[in-house]
Each structure stands twice: as C-alpha cells, then as structure tokens.
PDB file with SEQRES, HELIX, SHEET and CRYST1 records, atoms N, CA, C and O in Angstrom:
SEQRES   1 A   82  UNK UNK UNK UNK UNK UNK UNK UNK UNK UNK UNK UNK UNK          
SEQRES   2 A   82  UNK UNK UNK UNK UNK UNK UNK UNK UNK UNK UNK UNK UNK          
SEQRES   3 A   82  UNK UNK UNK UNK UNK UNK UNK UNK UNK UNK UNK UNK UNK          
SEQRES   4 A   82  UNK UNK UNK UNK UNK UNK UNK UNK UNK UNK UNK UNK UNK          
SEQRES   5 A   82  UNK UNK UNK UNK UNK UNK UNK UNK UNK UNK UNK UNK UNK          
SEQRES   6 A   82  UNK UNK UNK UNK UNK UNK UNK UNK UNK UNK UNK UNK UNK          
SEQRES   7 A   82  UNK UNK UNK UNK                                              
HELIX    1 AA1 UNK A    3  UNK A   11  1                                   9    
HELIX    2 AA2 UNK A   18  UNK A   25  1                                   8    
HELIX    3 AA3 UNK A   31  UNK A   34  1                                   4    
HELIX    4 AA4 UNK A   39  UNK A   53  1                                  15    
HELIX    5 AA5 UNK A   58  UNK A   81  1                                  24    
CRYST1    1.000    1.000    1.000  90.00  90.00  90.00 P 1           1          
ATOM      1  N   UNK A   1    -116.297 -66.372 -69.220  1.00  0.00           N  
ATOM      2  CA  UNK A   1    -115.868 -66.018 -70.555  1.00  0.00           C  
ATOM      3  C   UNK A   1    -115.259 -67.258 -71.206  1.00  0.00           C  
ATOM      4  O   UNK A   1    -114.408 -67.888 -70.578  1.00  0.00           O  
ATOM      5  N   UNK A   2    -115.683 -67.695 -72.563  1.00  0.00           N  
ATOM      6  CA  UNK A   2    -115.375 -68.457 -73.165  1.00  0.00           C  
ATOM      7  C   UNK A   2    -113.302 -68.397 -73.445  1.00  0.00           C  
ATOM      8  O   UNK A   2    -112.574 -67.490 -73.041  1.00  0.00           O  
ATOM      9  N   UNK A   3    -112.843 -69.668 -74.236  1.00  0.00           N  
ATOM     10  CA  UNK A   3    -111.520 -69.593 -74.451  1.00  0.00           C  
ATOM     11  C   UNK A   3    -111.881 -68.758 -76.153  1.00  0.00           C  
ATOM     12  O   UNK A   3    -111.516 -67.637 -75.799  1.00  0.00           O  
ATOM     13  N   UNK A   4    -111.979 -68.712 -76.488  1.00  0.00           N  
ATOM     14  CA  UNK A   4    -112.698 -68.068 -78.094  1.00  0.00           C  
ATOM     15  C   UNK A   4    -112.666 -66.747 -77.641  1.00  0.00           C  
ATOM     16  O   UNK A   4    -111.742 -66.056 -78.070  1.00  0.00           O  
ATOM     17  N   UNK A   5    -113.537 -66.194 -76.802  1.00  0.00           N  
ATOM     18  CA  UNK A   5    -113.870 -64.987 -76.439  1.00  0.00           C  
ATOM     19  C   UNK A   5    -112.724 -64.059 -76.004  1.00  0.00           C  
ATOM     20  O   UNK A   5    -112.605 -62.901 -76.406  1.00  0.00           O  
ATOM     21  N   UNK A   6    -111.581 -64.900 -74.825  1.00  0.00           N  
ATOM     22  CA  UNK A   6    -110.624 -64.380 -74.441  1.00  0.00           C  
ATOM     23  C   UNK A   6    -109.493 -64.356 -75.226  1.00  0.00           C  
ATOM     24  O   UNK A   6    -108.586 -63.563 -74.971  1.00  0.00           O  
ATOM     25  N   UNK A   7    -109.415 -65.332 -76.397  1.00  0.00           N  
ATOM     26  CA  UNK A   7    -108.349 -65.234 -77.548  1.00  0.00           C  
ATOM     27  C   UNK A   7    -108.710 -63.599 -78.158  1.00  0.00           C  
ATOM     28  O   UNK A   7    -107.977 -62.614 -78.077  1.00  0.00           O  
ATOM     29  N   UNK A   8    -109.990 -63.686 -78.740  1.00  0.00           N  
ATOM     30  CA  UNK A   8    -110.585 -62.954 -79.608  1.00  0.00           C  
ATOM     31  C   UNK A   8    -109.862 -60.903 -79.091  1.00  0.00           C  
ATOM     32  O   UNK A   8    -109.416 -59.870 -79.590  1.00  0.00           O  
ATOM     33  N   UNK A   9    -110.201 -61.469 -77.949  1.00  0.00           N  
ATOM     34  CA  UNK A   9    -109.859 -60.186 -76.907  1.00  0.00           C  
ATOM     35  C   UNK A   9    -108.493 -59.421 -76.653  1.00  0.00           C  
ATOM     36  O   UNK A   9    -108.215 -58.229 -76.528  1.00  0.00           O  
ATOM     37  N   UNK A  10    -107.735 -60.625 -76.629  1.00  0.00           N  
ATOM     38  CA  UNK A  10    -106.390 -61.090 -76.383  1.00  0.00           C  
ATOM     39  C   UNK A  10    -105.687 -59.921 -77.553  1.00  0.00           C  
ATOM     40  O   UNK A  10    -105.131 -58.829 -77.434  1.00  0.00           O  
ATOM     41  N   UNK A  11    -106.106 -60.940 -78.877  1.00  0.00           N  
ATOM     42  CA  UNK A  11    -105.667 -60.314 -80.172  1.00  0.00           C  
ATOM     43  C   UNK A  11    -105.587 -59.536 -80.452  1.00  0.00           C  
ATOM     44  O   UNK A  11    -104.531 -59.042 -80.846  1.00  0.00           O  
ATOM     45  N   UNK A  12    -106.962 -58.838 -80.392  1.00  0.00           N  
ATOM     46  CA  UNK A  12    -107.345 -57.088 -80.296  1.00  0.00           C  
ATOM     47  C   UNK A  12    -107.213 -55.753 -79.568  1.00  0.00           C  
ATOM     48  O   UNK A  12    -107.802 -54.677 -79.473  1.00  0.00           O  
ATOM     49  N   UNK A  13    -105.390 -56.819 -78.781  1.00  0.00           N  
ATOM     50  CA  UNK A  13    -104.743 -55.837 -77.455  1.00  0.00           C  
ATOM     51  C   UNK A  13    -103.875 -54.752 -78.723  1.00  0.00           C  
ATOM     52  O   UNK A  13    -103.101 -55.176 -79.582  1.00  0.00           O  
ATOM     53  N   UNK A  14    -104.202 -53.578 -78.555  1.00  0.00           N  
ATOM     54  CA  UNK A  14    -102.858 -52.931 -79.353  1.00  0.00           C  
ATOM     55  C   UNK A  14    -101.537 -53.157 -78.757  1.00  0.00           C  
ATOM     56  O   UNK A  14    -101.749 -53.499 -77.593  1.00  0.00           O  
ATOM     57  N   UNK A  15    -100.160 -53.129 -79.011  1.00  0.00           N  
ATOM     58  CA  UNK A  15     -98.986 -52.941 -78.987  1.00  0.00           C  
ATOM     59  C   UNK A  15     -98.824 -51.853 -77.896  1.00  0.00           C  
ATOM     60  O   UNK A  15     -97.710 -51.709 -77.394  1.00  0.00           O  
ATOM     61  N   UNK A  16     -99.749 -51.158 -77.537  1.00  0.00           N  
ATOM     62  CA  UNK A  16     -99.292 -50.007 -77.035  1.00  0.00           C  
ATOM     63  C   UNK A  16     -99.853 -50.218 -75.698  1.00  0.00           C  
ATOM     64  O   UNK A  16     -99.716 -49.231 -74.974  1.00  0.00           O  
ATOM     65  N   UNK A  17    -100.524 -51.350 -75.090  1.00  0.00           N  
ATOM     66  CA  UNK A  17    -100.653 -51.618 -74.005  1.00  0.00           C  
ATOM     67  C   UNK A  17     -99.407 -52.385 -73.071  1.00  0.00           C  
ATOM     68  O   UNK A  17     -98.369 -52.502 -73.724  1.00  0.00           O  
ATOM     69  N   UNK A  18     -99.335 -52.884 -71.774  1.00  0.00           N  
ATOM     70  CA  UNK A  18     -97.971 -53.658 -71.905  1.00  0.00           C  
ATOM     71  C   UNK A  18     -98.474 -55.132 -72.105  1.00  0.00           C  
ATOM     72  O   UNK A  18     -97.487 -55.801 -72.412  1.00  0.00           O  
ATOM     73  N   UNK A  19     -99.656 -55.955 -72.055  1.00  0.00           N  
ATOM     74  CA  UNK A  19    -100.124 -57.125 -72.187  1.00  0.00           C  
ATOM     75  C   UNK A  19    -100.140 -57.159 -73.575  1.00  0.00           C  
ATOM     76  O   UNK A  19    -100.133 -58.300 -74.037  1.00  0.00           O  
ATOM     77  N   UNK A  20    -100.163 -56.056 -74.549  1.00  0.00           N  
ATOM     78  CA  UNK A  20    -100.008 -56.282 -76.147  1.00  0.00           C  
ATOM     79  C   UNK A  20     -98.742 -56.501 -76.227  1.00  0.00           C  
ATOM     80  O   UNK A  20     -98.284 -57.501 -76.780  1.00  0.00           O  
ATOM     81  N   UNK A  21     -97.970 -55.507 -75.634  1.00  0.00           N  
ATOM     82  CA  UNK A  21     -96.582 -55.426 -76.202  1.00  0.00           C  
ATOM     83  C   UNK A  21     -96.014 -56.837 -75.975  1.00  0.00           C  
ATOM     84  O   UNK A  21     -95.215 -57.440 -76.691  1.00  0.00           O  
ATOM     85  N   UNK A  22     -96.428 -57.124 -75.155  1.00  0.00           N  
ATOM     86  CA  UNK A  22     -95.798 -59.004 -74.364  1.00  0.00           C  
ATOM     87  C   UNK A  22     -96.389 -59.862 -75.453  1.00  0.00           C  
ATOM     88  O   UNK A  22     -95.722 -60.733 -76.011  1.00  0.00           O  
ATOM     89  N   UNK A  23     -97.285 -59.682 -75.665  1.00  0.00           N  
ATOM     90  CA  UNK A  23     -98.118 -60.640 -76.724  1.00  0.00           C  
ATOM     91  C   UNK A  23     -97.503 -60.715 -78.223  1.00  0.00           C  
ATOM     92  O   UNK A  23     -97.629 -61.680 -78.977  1.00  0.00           O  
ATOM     93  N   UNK A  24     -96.938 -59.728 -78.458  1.00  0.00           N  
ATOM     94  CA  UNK A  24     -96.624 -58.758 -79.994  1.00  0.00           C  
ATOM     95  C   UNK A  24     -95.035 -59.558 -79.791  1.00  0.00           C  
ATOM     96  O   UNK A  24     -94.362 -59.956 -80.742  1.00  0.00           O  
ATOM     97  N   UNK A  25     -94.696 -59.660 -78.551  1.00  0.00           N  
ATOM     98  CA  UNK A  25     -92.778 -60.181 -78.391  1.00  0.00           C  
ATOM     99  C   UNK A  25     -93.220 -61.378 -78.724  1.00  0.00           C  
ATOM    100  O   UNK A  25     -92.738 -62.065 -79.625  1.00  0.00           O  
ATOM    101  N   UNK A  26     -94.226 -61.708 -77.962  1.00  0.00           N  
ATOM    102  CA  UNK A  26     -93.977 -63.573 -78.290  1.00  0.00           C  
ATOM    103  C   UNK A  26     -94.604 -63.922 -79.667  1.00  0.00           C  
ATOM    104  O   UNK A  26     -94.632 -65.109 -79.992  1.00  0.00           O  
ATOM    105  N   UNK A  27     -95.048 -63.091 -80.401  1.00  0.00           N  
ATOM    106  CA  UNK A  27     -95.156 -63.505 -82.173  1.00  0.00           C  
ATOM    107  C   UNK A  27     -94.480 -63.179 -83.098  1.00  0.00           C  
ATOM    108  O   UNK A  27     -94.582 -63.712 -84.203  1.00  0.00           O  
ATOM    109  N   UNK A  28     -93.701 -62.290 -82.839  1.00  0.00           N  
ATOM    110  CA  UNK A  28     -92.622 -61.844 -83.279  1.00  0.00           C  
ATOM    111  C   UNK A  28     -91.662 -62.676 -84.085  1.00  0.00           C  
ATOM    112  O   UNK A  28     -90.655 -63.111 -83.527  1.00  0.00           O  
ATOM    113  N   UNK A  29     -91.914 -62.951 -85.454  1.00  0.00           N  
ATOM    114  CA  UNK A  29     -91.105 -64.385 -86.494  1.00  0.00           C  
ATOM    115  C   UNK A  29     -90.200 -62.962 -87.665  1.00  0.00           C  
ATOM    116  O   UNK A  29     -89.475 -63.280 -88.608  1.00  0.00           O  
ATOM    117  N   UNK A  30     -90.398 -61.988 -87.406  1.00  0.00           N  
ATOM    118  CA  UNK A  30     -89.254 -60.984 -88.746  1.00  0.00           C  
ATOM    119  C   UNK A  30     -87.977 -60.849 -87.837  1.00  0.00           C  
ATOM    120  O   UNK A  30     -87.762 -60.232 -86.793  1.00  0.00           O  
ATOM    121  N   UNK A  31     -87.289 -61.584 -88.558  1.00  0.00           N  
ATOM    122  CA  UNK A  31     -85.892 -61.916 -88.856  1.00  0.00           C  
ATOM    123  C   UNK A  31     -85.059 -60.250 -87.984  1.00  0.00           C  
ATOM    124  O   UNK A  31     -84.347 -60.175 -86.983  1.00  0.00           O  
ATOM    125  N   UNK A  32     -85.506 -59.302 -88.803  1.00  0.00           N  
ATOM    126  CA  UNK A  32     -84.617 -57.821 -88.822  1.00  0.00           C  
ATOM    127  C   UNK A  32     -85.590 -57.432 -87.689  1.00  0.00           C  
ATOM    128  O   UNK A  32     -84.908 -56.773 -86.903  1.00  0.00           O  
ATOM    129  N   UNK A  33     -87.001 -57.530 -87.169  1.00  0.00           N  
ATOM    130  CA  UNK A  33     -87.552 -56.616 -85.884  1.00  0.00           C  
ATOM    131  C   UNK A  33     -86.588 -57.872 -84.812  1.00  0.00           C  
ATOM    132  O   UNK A  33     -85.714 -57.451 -84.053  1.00  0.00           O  
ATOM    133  N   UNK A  34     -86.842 -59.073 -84.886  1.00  0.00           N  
ATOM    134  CA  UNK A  34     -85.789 -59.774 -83.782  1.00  0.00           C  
ATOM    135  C   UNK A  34     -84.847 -59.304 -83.476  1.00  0.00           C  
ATOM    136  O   UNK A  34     -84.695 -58.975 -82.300  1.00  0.00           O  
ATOM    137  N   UNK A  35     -83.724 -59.067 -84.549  1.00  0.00           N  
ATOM    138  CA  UNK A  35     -82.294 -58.462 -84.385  1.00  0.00           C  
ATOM    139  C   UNK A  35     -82.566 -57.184 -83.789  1.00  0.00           C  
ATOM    140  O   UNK A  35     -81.574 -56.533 -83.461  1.00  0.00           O  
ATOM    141  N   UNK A  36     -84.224 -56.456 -83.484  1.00  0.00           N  
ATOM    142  CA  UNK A  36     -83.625 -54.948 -82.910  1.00  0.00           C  
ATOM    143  C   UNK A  36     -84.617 -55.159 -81.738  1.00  0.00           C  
ATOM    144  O   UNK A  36     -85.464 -54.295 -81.512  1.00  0.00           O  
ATOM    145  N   UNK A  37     -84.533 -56.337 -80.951  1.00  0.00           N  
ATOM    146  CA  UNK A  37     -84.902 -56.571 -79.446  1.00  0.00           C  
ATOM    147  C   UNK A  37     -84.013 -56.218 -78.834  1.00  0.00           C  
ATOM    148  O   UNK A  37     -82.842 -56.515 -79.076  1.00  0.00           O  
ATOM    149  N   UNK A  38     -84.559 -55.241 -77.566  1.00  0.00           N  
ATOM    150  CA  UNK A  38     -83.144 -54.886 -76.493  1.00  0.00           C  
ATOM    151  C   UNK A  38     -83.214 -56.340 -75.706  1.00  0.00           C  
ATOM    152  O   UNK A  38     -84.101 -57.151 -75.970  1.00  0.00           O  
ATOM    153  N   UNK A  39     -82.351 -56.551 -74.868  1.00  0.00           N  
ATOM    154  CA  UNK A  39     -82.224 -57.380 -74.138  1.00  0.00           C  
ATOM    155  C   UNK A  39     -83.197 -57.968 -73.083  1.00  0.00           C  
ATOM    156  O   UNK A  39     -83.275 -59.082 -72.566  1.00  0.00           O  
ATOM    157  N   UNK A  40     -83.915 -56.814 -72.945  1.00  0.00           N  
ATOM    158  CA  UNK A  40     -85.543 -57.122 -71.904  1.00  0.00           C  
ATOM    159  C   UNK A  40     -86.550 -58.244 -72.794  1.00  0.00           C  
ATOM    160  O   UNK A  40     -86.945 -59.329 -72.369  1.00  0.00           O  
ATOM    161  N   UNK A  41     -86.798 -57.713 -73.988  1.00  0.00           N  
ATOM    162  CA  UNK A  41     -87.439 -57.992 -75.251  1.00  0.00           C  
ATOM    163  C   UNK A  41     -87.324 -59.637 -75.474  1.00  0.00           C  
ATOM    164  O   UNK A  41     -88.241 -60.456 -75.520  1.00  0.00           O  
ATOM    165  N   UNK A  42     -85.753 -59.864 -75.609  1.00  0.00           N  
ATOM    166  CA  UNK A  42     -85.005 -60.982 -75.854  1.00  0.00           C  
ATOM    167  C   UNK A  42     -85.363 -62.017 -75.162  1.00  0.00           C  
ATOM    168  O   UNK A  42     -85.547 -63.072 -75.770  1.00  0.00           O  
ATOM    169  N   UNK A  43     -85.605 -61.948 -73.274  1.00  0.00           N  
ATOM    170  CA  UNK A  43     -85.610 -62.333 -72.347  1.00  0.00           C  
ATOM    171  C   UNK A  43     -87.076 -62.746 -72.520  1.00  0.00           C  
ATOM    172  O   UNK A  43     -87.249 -63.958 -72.643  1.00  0.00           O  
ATOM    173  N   UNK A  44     -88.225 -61.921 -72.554  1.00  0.00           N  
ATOM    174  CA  UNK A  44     -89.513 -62.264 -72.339  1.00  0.00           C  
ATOM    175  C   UNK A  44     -89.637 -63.172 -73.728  1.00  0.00           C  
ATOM    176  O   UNK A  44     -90.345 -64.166 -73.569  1.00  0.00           O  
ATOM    177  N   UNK A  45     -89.259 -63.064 -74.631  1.00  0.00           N  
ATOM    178  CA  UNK A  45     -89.648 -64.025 -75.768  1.00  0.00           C  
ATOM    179  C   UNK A  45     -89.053 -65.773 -75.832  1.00  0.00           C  
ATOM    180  O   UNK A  45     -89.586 -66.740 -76.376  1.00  0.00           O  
ATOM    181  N   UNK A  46     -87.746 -65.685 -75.040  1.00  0.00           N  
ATOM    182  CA  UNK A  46     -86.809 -67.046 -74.950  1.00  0.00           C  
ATOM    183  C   UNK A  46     -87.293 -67.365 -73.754  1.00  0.00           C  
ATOM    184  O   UNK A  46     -87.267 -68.587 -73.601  1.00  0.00           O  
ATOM    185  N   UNK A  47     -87.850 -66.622 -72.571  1.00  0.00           N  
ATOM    186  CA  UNK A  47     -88.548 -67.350 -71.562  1.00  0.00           C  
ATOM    187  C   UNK A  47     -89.810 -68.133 -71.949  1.00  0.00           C  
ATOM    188  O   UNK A  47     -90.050 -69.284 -71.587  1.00  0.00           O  
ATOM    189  N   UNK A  48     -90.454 -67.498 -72.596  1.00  0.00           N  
ATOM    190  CA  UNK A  48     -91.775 -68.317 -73.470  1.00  0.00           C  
ATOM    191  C   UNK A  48     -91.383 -69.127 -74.411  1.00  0.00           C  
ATOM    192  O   UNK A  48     -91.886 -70.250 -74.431  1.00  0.00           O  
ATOM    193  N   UNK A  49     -90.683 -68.866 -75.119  1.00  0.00           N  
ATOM    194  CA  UNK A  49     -90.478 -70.164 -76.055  1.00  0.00           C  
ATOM    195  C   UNK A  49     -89.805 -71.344 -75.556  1.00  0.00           C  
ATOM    196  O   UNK A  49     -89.912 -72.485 -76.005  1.00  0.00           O  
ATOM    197  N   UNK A  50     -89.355 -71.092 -74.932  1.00  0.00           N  
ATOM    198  CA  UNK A  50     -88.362 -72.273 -73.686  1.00  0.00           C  
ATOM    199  C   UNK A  50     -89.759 -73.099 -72.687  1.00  0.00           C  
ATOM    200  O   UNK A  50     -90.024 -74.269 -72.410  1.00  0.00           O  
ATOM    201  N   UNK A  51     -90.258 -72.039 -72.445  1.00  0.00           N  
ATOM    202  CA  UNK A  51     -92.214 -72.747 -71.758  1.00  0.00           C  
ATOM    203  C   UNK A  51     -92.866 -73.678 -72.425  1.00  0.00           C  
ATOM    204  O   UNK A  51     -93.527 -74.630 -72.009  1.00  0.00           O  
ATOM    205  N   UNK A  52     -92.589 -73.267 -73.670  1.00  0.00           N  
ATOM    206  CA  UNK A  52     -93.816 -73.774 -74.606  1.00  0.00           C  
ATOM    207  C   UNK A  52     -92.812 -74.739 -75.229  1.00  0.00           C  
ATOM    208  O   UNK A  52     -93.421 -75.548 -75.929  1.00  0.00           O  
ATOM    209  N   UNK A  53     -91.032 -75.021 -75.229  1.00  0.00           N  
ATOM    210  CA  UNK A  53     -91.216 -75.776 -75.900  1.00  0.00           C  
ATOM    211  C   UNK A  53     -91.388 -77.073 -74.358  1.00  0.00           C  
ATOM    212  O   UNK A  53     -92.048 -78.090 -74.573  1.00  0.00           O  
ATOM    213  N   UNK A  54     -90.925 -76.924 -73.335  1.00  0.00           N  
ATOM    214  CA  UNK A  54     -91.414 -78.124 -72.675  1.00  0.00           C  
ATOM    215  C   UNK A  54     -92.389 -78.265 -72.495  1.00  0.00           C  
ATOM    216  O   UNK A  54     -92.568 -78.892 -71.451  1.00  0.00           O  
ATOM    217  N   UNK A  55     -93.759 -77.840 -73.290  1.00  0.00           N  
ATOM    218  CA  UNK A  55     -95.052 -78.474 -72.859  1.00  0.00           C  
ATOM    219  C   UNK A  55     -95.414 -79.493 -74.050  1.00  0.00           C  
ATOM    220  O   UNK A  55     -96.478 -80.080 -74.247  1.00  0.00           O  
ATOM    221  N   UNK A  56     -94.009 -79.538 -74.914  1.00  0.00           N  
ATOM    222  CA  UNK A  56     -94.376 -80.555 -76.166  1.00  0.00           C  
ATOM    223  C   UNK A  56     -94.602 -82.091 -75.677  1.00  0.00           C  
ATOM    224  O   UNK A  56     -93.665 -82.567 -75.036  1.00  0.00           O  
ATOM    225  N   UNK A  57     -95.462 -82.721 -75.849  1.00  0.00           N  
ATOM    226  CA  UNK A  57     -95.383 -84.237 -75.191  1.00  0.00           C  
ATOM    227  C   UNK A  57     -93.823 -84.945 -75.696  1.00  0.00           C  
ATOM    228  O   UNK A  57     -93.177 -84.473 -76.631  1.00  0.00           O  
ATOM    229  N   UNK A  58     -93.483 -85.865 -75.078  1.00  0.00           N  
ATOM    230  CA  UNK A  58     -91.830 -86.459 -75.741  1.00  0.00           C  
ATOM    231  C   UNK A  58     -91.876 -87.057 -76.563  1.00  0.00           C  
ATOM    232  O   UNK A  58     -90.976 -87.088 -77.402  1.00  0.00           O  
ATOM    233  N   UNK A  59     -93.239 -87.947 -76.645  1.00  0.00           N  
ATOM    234  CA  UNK A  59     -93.581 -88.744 -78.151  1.00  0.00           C  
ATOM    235  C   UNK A  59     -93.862 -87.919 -79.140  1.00  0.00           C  
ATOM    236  O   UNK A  59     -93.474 -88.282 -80.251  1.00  0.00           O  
ATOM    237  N   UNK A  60     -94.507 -86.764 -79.052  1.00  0.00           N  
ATOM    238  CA  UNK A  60     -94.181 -85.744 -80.230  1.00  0.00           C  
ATOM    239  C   UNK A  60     -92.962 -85.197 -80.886  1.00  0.00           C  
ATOM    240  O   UNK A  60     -92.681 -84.983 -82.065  1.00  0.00           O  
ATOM    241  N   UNK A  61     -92.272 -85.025 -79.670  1.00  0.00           N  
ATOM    242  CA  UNK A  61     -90.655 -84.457 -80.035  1.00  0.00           C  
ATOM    243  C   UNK A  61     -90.231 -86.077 -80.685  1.00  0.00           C  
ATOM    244  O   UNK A  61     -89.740 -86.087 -81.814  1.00  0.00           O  
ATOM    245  N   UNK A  62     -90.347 -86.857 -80.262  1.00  0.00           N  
ATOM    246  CA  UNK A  62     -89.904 -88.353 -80.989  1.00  0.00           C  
ATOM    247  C   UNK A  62     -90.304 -88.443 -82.365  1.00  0.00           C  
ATOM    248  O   UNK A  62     -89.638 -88.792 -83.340  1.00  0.00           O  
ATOM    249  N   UNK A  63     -91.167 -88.175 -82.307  1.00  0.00           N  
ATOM    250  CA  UNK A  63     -91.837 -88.285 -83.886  1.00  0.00           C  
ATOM    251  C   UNK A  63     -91.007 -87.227 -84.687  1.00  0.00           C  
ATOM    252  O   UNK A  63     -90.263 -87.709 -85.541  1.00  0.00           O  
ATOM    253  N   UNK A  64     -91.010 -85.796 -84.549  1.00  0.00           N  
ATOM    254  CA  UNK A  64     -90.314 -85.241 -84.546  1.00  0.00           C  
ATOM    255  C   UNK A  64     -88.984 -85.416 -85.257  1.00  0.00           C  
ATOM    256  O   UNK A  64     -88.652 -84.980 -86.359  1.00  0.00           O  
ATOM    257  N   UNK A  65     -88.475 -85.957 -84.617  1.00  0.00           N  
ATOM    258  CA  UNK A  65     -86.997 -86.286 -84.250  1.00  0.00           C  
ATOM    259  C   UNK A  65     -87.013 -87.526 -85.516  1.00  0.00           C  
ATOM    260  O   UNK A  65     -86.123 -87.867 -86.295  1.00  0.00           O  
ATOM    261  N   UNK A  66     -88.030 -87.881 -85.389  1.00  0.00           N  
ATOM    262  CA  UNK A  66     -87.515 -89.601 -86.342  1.00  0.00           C  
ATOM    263  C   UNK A  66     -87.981 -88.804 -87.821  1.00  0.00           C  
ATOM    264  O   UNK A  66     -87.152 -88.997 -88.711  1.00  0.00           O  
ATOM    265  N   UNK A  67     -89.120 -87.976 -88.217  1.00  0.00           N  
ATOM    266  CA  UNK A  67     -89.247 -87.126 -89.381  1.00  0.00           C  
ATOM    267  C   UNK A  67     -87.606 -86.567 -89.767  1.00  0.00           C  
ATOM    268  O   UNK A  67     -86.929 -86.933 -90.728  1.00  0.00           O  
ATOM    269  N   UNK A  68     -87.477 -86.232 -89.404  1.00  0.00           N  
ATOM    270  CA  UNK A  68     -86.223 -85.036 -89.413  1.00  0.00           C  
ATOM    271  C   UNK A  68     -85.239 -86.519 -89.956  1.00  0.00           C  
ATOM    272  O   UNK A  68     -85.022 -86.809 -91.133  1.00  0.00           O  
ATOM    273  N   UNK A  69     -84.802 -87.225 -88.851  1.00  0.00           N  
ATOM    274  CA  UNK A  69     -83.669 -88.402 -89.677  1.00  0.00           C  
ATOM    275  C   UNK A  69     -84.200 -89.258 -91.066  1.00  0.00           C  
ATOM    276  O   UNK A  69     -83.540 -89.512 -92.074  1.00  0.00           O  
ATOM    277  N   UNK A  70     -85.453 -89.570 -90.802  1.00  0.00           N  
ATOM    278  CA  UNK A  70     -85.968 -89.725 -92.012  1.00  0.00           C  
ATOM    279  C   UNK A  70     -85.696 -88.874 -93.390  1.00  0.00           C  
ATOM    280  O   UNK A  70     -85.559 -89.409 -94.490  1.00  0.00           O  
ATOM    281  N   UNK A  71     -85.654 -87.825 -93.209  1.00  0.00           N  
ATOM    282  CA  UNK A  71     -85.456 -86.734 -94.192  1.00  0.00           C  
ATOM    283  C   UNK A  71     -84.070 -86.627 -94.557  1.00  0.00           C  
ATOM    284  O   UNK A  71     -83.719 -86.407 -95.716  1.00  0.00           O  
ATOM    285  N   UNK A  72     -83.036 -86.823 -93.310  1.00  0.00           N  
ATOM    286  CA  UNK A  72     -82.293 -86.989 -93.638  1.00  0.00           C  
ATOM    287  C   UNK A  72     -81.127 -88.226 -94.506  1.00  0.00           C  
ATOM    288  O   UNK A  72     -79.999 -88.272 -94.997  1.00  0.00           O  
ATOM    289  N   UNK A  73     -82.185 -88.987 -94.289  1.00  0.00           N  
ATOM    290  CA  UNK A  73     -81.964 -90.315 -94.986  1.00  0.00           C  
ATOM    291  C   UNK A  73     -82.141 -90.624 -96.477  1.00  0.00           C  
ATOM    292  O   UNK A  73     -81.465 -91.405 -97.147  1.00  0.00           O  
ATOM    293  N   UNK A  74     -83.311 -89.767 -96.927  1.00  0.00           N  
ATOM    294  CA  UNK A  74     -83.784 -90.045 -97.952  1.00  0.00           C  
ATOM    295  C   UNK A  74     -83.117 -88.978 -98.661  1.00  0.00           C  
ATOM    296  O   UNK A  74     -83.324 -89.089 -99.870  1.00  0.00           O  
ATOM    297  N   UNK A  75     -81.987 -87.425 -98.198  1.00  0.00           N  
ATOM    298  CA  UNK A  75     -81.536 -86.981 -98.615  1.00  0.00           C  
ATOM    299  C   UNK A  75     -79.913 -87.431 -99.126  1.00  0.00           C  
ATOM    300  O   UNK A  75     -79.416 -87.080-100.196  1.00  0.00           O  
ATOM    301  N   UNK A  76     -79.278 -88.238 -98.144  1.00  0.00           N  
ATOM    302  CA  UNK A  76     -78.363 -89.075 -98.618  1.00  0.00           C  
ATOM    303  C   UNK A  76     -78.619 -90.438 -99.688  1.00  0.00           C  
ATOM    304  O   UNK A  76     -77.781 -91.145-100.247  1.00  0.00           O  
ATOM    305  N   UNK A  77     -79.831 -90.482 -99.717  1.00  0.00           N  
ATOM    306  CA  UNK A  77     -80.245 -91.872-100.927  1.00  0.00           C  
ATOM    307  C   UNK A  77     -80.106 -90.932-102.121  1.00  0.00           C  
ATOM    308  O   UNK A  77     -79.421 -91.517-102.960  1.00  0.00           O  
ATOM    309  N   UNK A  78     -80.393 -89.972-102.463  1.00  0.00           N  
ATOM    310  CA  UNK A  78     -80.487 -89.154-103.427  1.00  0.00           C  
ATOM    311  C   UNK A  78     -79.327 -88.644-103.965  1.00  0.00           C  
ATOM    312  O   UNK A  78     -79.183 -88.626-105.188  1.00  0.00           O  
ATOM    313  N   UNK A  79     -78.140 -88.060-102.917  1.00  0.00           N  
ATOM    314  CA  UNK A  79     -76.193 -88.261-103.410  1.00  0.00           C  
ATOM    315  C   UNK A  79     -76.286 -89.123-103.924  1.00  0.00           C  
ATOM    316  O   UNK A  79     -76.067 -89.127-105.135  1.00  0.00           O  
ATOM    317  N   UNK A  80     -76.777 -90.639-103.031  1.00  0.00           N  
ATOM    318  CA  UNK A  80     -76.229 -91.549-103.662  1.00  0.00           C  
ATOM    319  C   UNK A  80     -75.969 -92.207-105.322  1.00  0.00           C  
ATOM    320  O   UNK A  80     -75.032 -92.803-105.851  1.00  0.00           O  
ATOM    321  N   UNK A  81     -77.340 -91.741-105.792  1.00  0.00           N  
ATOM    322  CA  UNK A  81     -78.101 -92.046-107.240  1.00  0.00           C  
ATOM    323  C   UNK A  81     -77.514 -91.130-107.742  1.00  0.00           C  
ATOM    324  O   UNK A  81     -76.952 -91.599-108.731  1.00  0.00           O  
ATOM    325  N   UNK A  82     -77.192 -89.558-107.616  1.00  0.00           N  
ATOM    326  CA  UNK A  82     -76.163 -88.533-108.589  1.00  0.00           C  
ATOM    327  C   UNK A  82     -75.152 -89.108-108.733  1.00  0.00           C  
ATOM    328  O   UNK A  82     -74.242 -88.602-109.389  1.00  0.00           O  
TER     329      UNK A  82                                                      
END                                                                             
C-alpha cells in the first residue's frame, strides 16, 4: 500500500473508532474543544507533539529561531522611528 493510499485511509477513520479518536486528538487546533480534554486526551496529544517536535532538524529550529529575532529586531527599529 502506497503512503497516499494509507493517508487517504487514515483520514477517512471516523472519531468513533479508537485510531480516529487518536488521530482527531492529535489535530485538534480549537482553542475551547482543547480546554475540554480530560487528562488522558491531554497526555496522548503532548506526547505527540513533544515527538514531532524532536524530529525537527536543529538547523531548522535555527533558522527558526534567527526568523523570530529577526522579527524581533525589525520590531524595535520601528519604536524607534515613532
């Protein structure tokens, strides 16, 4: 089975299976369904996101990291000129 095929598959798990419901935690971005995770919920979603974020390469997080001060730089040039 292709990686396409098994996404495709993946997606089309309802919620009401427990491989959906796991799938449905880890996409889970509304603000107010987050706040009404029990603690099981909580756990399977910060274990994955904690996974995924160390599979970021470090030169990405670097880049990253230098965007972000950058931004922050060019936001203090801008006080400066008001």
């Amino acid at each position: 089975m292709s990686w396409r095929e098994f996404s495709y598959l993946i997606n089309g798990l309802s919620g009401e299976t427990p491989l959906g419901r796991i799938v449905s935690i880890r996409a889970e971005k509304d603000p107010d369904k987050l706040k009404e995770f029990t603690a099981e919920e909580k756990k399977i979603r910060s274990d994955y996101l904690r996974k995924k974020a160390k599979q970021i390469p470090a030169k990405k997080a670097e880049e990253a990291y230098e965007q972000i001060r950058q931004a922050f730089i060019a936001m203090g040039k801008k006080d400066e000129k008001a």
